[in-house]
N, C-alpha and C positions, 0 to 999 in steps of 0.2 A: 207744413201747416203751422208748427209752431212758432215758425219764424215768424210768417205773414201774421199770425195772432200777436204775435209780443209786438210786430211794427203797430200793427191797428190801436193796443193799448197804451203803446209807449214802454215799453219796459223787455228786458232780457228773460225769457223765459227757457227753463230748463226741464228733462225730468230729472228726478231725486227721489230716494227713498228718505223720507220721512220717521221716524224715531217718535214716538207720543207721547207725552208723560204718564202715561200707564204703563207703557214699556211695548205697549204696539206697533210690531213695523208696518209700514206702508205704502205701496211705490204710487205716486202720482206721477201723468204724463208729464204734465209741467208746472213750475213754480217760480216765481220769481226770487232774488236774491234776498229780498225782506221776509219774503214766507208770505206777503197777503195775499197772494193772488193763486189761487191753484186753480188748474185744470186738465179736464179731462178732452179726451178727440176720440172721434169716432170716424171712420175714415173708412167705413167699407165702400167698393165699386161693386159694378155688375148689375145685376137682376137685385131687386128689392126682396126681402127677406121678415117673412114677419118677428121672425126671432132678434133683428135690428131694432125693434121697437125695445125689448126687453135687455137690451149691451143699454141703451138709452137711459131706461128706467134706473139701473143698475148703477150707471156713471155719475147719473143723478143722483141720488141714494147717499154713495160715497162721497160727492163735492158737498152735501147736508152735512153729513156726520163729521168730515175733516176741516169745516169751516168751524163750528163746535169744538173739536177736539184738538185740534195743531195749536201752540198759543201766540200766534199770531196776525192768522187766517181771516181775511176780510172778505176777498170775493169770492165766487165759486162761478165758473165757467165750461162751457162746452161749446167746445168748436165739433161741427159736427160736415162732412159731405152734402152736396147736393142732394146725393141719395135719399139721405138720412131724414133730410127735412119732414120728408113721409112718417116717422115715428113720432112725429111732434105735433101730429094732429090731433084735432080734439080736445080731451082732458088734459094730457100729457103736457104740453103745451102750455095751456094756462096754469097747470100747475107748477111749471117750471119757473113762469112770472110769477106768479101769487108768491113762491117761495124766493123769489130774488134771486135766482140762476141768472145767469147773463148768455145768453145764448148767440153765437155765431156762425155763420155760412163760411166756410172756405170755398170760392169759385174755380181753384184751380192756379189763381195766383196772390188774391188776397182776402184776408177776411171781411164779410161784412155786417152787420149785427142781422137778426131774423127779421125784425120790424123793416129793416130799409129797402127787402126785397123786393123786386115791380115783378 
């Protein structure tokens, strides 16, 4: 998944623990070599879970705070499952635009943004 994500953005993406300048550690799934770009992935399969909505809300949360707090930190991303898309209905959703999350579909071999979906 992170592959396909860093090809879609153009960029090498890794996870890393993160260091803060408050002295907070933090593991993000992925980051690029700059440090602008972090993200998170939500990748569960199977039967849909309401508790999926709330790994979501969560993953979110944190790409807010460490866009904020890392000092370099420009985007904040979520690649999320087909599954998943289910948690991003509604408020969640627009919330996650409204706040400049960049949000993307992994199909199983590439990422796509949520708006391009048919």
């Amino acid at each position: 998944m992170l592959i396909a994500l860093g090809d879609r953005l153009g960029t090498t993406l890794r996870p890393k623990p993160l260091m803060l300048p408050d002295g907070n550690r933090v593991e993000v799934e992925g980051i690029d070599a700059d440090g602008r770009v972090l993200v998170q992935l939500v990748s569960n399969q199977g039967a849909y879970k309401p508790a999926y909505r709330n790994k979501v809300m969560a993953d979110m949360f944190k790409l807010l705070w460490l866009r904020d707090a890392a000092p370099n930190a420009e985007r904040a991303v979520l690649l999320v499952t087909e599954l998943i898309v289910q948690a991003l209905g509604g408020w969640v959703g627009c919330a996650a635009a409204d706040l400049g999350i960049e949000i993307y579909v992994f199909d199983g071999s590439r990422a796509v943004t949520l708006q391009q979906r048919t």
